[in-house]
LOTI-976872 format. One record per residue (C-alpha): x, y, z; residue number from 1; residue in one letter. Coordinates in Angstrom, 3 decimals. Layout:
N
x:X	y:Y	z:Z	k:NUM	r:A
...
END
This chain:
90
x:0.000	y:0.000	z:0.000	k:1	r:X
x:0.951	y:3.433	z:-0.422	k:2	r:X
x:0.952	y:6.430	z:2.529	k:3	r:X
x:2.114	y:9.915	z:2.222	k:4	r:X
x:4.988	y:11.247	z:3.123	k:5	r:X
x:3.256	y:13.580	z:5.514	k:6	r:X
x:1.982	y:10.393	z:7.450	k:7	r:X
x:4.725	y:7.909	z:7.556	k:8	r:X
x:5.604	y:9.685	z:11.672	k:9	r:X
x:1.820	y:8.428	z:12.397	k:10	r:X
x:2.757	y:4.783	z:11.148	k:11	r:X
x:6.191	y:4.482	z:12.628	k:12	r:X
x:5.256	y:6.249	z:16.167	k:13	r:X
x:8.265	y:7.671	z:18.554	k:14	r:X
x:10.984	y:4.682	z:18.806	k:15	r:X
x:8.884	y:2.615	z:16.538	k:16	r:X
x:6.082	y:2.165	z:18.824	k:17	r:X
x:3.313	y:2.442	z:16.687	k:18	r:X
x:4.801	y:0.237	z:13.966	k:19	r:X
x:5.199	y:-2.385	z:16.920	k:20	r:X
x:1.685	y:-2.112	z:18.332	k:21	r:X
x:0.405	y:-2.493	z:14.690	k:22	r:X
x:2.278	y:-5.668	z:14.273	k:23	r:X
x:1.421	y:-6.679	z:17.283	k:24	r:X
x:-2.511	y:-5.973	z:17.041	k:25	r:X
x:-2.618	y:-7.756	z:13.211	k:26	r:X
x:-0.118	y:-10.088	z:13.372	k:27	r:X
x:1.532	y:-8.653	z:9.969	k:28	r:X
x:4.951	y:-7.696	z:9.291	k:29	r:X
x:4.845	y:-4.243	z:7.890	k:30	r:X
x:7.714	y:-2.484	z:6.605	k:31	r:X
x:7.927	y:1.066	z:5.399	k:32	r:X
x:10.065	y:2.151	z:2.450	k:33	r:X
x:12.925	y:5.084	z:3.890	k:34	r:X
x:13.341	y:8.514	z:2.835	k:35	r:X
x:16.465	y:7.134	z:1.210	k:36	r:X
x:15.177	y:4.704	z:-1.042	k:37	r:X
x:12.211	y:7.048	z:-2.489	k:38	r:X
x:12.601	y:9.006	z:-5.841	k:39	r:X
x:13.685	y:12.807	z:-4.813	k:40	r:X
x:10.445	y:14.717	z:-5.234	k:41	r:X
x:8.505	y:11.916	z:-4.329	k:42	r:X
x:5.006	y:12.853	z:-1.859	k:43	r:X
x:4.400	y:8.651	z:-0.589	k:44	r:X
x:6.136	y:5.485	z:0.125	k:45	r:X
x:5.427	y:2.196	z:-0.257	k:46	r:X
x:4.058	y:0.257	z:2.833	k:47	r:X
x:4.979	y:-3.773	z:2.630	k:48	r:X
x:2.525	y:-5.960	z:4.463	k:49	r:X
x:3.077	y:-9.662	z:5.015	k:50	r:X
x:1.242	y:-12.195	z:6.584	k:51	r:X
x:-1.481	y:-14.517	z:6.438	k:52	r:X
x:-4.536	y:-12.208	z:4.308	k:53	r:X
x:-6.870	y:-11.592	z:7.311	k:54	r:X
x:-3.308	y:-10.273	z:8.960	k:55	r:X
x:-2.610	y:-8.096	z:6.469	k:56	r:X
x:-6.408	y:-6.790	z:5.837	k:57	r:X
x:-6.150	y:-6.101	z:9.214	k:58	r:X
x:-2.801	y:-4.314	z:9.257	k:59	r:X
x:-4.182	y:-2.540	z:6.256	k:60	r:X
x:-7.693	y:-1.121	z:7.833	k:61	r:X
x:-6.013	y:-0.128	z:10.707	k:62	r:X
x:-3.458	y:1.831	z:9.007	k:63	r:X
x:-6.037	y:3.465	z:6.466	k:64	r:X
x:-7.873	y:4.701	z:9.695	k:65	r:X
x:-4.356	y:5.506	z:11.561	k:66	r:X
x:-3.895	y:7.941	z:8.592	k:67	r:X
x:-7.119	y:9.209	z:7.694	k:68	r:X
x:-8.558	y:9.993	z:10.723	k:69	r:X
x:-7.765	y:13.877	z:11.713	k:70	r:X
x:-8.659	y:16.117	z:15.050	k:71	r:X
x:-12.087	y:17.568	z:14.434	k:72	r:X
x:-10.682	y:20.804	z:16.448	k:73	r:X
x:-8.091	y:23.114	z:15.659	k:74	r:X
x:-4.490	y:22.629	z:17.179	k:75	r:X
x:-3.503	y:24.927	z:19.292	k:76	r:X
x:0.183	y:25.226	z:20.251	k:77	r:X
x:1.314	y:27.917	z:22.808	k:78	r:X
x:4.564	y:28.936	z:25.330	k:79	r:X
x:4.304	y:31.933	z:27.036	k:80	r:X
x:5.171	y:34.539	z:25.173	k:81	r:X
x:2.593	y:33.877	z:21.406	k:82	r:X
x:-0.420	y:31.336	z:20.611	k:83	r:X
x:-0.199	y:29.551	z:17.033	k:84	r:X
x:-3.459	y:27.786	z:15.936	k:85	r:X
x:-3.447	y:25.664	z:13.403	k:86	r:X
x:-6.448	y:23.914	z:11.557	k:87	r:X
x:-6.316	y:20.612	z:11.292	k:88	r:X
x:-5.578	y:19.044	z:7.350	k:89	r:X
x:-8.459	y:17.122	z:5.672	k:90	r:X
END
């Protein structure tokens, strides 16, 4: 399957804990193509799924929500000194 660039951090989690819950959850191996190995100018990657096919239907549904799914509300980051607020991408 194929993700966006913009998502891959959503797949992969901080240390790879996403990824490892995913696996975990579906029972699929699932791989994610690096930076280095994409075309330059390239917007996606390729996402490898192996397993038995109700693992990797699985790995795939929950990765099509994982990455399709945004905050209904705006962001709102802040220190003290200025407030950003960014809306959320559909």
């Amino acid at each position: 399957m194929e993700i966006g660039n913009d998502v891959v951090g959503l797949i992969i989690g901080k240390a790879g804990e996403t990824i490892k819950r995913l696996q975990s959850m579906t029972g699929a191996n699932i791989q994610v193509q690096r930076d280095t190995d994409v075309a330059p100018g390239s917007r996606t990657r390729m996402v490898t799924l192996t397993g038995a096919p109700h693992q990797v239907q699985a790995a795939q549904m929950e990765i099509t929500q994982l990455t399709t799914v945004r905050p209904a509300t705006p962001l709102i980051f802040h220190n003290r000194y200025s407030v950003l607020t960014c809306a959320a991408a559909a």
